[in-house]
C-alpha positions as CSV (number, residue, x, y, z in Angstrom):
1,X,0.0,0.0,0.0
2,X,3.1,2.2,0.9
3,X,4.4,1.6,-2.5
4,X,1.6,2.5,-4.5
5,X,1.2,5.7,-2.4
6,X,5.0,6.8,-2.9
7,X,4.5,5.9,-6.8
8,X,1.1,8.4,-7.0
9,X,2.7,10.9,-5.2
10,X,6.1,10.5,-7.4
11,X,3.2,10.8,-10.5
12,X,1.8,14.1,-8.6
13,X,5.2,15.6,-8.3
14,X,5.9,15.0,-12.2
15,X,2.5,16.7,-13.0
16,X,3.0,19.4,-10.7
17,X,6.8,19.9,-12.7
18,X,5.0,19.7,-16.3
19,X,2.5,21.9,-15.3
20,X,5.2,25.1,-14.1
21,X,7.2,24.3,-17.0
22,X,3.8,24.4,-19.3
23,X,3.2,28.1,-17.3
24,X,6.7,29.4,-18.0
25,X,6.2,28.5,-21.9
26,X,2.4,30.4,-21.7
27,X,4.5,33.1,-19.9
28,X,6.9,33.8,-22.1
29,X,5.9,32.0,-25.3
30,X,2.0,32.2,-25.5
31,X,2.3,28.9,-26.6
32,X,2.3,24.9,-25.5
33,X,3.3,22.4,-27.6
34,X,2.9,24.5,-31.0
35,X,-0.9,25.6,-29.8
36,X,-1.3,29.4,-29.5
37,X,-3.3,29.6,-26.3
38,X,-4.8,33.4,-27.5
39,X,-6.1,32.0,-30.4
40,X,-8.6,34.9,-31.3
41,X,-5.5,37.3,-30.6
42,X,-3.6,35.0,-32.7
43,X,-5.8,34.3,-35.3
44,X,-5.5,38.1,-35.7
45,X,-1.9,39.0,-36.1
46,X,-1.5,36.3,-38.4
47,X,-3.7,37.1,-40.8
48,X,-1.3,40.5,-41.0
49,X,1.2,38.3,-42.1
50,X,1.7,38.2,-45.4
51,X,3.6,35.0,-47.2
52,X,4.1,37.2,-50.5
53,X,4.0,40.8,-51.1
54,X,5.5,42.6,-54.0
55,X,7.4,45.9,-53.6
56,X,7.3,49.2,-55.4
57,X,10.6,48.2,-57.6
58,X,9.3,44.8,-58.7
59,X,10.9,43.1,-55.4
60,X,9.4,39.8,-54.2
61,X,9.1,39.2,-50.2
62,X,8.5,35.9,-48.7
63,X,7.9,35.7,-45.4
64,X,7.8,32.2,-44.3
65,X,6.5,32.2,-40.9
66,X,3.7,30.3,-41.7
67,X,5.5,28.5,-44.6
68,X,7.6,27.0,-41.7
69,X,6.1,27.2,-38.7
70,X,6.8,23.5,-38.4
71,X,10.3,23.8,-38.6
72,X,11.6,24.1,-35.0
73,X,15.6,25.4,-34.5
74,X,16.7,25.3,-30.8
75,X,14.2,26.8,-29.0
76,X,11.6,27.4,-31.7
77,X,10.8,28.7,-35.0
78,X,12.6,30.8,-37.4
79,X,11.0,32.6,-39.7
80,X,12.4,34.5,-42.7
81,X,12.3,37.3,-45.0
82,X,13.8,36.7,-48.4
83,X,13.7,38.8,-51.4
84,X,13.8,37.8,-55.0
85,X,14.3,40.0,-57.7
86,X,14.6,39.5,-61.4
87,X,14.9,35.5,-60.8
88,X,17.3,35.4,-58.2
89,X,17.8,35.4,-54.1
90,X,18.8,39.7,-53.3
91,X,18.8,38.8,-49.3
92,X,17.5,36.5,-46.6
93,X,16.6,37.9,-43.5
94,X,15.9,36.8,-40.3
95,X,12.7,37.6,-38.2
96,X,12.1,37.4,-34.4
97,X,12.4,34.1,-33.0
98,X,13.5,32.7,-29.6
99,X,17.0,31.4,-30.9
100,X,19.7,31.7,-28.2
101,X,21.7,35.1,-29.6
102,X,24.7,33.8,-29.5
103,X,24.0,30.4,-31.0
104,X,21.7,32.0,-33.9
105,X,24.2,34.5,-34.5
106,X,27.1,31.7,-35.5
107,X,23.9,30.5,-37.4
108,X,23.0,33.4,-38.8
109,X,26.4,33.3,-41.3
110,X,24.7,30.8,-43.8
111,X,22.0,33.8,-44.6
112,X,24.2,35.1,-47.2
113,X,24.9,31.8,-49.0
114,X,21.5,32.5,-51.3
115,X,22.6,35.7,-52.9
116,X,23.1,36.0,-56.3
117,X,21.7,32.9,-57.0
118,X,18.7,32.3,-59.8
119,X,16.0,30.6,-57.3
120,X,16.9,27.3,-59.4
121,X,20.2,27.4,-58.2
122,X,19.0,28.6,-54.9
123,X,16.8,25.5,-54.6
124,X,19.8,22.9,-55.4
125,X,22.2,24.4,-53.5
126,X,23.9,22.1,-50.9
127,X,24.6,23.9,-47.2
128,X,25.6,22.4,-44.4
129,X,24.7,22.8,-41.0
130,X,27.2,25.2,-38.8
131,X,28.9,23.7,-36.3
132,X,28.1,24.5,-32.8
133,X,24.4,25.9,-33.9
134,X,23.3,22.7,-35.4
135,X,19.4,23.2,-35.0
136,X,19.2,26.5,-35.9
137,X,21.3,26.1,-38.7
138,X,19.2,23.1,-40.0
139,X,16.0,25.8,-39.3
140,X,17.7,28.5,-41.3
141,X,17.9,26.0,-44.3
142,X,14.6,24.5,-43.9
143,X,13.1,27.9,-43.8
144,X,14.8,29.0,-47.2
145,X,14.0,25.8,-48.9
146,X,10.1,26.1,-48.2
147,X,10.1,30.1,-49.4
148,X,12.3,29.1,-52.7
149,X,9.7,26.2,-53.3
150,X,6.4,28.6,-52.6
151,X,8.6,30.9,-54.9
152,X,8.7,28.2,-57.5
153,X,5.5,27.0,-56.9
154,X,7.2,23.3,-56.3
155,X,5.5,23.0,-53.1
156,X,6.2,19.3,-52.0
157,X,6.1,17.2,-48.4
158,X,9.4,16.3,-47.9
159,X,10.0,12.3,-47.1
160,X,10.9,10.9,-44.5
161,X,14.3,9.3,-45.5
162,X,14.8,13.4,-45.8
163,X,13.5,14.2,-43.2
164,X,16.1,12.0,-40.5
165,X,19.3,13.6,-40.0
166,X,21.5,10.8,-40.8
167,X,25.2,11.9,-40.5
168,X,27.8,10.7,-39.0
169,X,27.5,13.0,-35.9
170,X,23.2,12.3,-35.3
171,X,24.2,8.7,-35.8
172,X,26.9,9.1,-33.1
173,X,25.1,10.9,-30.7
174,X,22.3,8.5,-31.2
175,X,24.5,5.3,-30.5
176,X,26.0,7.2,-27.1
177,X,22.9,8.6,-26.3
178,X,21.3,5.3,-26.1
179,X,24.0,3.1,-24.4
180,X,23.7,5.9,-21.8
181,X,20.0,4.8,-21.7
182,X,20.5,1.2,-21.9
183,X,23.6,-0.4,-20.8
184,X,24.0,1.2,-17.1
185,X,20.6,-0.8,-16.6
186,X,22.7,-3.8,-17.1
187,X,26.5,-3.7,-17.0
188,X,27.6,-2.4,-13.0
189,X,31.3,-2.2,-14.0
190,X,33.3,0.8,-13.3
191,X,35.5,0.4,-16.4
192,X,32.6,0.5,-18.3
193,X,31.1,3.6,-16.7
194,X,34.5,5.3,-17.0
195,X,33.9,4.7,-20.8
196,X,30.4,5.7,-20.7
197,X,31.2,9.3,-19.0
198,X,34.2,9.7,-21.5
199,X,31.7,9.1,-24.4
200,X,29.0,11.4,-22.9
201,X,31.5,14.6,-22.4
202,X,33.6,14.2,-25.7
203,X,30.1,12.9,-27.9
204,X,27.0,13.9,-26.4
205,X,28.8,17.3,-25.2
206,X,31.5,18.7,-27.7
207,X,30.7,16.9,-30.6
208,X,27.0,17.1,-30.9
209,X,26.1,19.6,-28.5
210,X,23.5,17.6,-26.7
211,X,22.4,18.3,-23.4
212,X,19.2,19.1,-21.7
213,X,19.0,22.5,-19.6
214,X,15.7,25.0,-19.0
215,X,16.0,26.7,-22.4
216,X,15.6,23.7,-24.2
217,X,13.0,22.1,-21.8
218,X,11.2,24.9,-22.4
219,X,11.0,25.3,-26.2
220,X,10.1,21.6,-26.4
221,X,6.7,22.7,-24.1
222,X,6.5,25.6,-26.5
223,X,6.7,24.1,-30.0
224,X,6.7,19.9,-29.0
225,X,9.4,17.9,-30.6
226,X,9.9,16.3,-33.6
227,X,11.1,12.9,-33.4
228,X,12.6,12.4,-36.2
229,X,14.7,15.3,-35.7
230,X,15.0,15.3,-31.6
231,X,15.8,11.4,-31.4
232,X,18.5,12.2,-28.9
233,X,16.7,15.0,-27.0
234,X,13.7,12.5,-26.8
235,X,16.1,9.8,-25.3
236,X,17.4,12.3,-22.5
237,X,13.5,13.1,-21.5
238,X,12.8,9.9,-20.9
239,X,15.8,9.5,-19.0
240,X,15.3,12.0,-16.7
241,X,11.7,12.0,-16.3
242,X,10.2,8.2,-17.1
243,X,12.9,6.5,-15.6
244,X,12.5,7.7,-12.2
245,X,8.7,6.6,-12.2
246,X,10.4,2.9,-12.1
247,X,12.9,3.1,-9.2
248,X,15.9,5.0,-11.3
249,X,15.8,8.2,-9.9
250,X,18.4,11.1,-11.0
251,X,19.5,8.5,-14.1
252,X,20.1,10.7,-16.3
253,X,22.2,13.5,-14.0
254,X,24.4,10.3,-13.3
255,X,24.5,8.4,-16.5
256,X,23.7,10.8,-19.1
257,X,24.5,14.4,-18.4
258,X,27.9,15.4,-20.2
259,X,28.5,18.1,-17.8
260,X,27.9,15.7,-14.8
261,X,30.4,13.4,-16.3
262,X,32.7,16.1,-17.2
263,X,32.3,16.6,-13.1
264,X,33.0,13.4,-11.6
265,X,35.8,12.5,-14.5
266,X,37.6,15.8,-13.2
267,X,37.2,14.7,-9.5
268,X,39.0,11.4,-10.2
269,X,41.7,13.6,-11.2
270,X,42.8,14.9,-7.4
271,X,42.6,13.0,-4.6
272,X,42.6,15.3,-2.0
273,X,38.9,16.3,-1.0
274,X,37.3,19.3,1.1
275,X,35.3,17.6,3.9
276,X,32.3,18.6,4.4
277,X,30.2,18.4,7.5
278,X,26.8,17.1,7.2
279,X,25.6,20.8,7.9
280,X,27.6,22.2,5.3
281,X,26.1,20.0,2.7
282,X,22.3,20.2,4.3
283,X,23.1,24.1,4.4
284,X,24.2,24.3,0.4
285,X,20.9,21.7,-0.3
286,X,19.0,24.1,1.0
287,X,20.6,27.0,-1.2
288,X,19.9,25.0,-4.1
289,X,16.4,24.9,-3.5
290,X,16.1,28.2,-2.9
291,X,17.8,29.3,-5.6
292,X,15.1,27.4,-7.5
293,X,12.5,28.8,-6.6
294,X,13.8,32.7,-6.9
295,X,14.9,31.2,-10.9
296,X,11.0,29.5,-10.9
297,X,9.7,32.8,-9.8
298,X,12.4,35.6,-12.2
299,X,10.4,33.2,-15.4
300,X,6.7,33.4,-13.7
301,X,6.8,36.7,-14.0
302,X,9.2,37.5,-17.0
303,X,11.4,39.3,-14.5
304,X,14.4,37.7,-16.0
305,X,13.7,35.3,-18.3
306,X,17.5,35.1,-20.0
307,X,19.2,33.5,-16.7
308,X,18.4,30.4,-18.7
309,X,20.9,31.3,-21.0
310,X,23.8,31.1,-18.8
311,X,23.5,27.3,-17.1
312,X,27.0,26.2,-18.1
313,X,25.9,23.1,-20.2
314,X,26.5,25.3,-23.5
315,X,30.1,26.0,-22.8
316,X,30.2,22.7,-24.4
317,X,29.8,23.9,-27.9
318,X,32.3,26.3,-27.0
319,X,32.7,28.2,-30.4
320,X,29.2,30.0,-29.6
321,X,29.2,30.1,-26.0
322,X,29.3,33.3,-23.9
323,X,32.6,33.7,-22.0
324,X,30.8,34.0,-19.0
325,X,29.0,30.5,-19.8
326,X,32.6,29.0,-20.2
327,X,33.7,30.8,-17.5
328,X,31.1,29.5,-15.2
329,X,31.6,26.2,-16.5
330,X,35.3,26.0,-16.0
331,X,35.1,27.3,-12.9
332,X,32.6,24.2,-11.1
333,X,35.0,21.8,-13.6
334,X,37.8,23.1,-11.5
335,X,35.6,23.3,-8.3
336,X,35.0,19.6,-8.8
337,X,38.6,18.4,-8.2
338,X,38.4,19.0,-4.3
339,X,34.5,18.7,-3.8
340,X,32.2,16.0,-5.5
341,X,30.3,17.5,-8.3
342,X,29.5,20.9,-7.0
343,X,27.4,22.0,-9.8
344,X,25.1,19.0,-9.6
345,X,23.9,19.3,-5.9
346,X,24.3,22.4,-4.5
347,X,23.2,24.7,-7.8
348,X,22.1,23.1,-10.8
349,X,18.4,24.3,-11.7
350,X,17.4,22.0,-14.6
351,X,18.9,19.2,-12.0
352,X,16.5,20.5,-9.4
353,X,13.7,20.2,-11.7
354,X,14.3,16.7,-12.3
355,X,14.7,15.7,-8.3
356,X,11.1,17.3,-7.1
357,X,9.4,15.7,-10.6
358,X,10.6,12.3,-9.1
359,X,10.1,13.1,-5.3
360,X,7.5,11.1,-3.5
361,X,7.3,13.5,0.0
């Protein structure tokens, strides 16, 4: 009886978390899951928005928004202006989105790759993602495509062979991804979990760039997640909340997390530890916690909604990362040589979202 009281208050808890992550995305976004929730409001400015308009000098403007307002980057859409004239791409422009700056503005290098082009050329022209703004770069492209087809009136669904991201990296950070998921489950061996962490920070975190933190949390309860295109992200959800609801609580902060790896790979590298007295650790829990709920309250109320952009996870992809980010992040990488994994239990906020979703109190 205990048990299945424990398990439907653990279920209570993870409704309670989706339901202030679903108020932050109405907060900020106006949105869950891709629904507007003004729709009247909604239904209005959209019908402002015009997918083709022609300009005094014979310029063509598409505006894509609704063209790809399926295409999600990293924390939403990313709609585009692009003008045509006499046959061929004069600019692409990008509109207000939710994008990350820093990441969008690596991104935002492949807008120039159109110009000059006859829209034929346009169409058929190969670019690849940037690295270190993978999923805004991949929205950037998918955004062109559809305005270049409405252009050419070749309007067509793409398939789903083109749809799946099948490189070498997606196919790598799928494979990590889900041994993280799968093998701890199985194999209790510390060689192979010094492999696992390994593959998590050099894959999972500098390769791919795959993490999950509040901005990304969030824009999946804005837009909702393709899975095709957010295998891994996907993966990492289930992780940290599904497999709690089955006895494997904080799995993914301890199997999966590059960051948490990075942690206790960096701790094995000095011996010497601070000692902490149980006081000192119930003392920085309970800093944790409140430093939660000030973060919980600063996106309530749109006081500060950007502190999400400065959790350290995205010093990863370092080539777009703040210097603060990496700063922040290099100094708990350092902190973690003489105390266990600092970040993880005395600050981390997307951490402490995962621990009450899974609490049974």
């Amino acid at each position: 009886m205990t048990n299945r009281s424990d398990k439907f208050r653990q279920l209570l808890s993870l409704a309670a978390c989706v339901l202030m992550i679903l108020a932050v995305s109405i907060r900020r976004d106006g949105k869950w899951l891709g629904h507007k929730v003004e729709a009247a409001a909604d239904t209005a400015r959209v019908s402002k928005v015009e997918t083709m308009r022609t300009l005094a000098d014979g310029t063509t403007v598409i505006n894509t928004t609704l063209l790809g307002r399926d295409i999600m980057g990293y924390a939403g859409t990313v709609p585009l202006e692009i003008k045509i004239k006499d046959d061929r791409v004069v600019s692409v422009k990008a509109l207000d989105n939710e994008e990350t700056p820093e990441f969008f503005e690596m991104a935002g290098r492949l807008l120039g790759k159109w110009n000059g082009k006859t829209l034929q050329q346009a169409q058929g022209l190969r670019v690849d993602a940037v690295s270190g703004a993978t999923f805004s770069s991949k929205a950037i492209i998918g955004n062109v495509r559809q305005g270049l087809q409405f252009a050419l009136k070749t309007e067509q669904e793409d398939s789903l062979l083109a749809k799946l991201d099948l490189s070498t990296k997606a196919i790598g950070g799928l494979v990590v991804a889900l041994m993280a998921a799968i093998l701890p489950l199985f194999i209790k061996n510390r060689k192979y979990r010094l492999v696992q962490q390994v593959l998590n920070i050099l894959v999972l975190g500098f390769w791919c760039g795959l993490f999950l933190n509040y901005s990304s949390i969030i824009g999946y309860m804005s837009n909702g997640m393709n899975l095709l295109t957010l295998t891994v992200p996907a993966i990492m959800l289930i992780t940290a909340f599904v497999y709690p609801l089955f006895g494997k609580k904080s799995y993914y902060c301890t199997h999966v997390c590059p960051f948490g790896s990075l942690q206790e790979l960096s701790g094995k590298c000095v011996r010497y530890k601070i000692k902490m007295s149980p006081q000192a650790v119930k003392r920085l829990d309970a800093f944790r916690q409140l430093l939660w709920a000030g973060l919980m309250f600063c996106l309530w109320t749109g006081v500060w909604f950007d502190w999400i952009d400065y959790e350290p996870f995205s010093a990863f992809i370092f080539t777009s990362a703040s210097w603060l980010v990496i700063a922040i992040a290099i100094g708990f990488v350092l902190l973690s040589t003489i105390i266990t994994r600092p970040y993880c239990r005395f600050v981390c906020p997307t951490g402490t979202l995962f621990k009450l979703s899974q609490s049974s109190k």
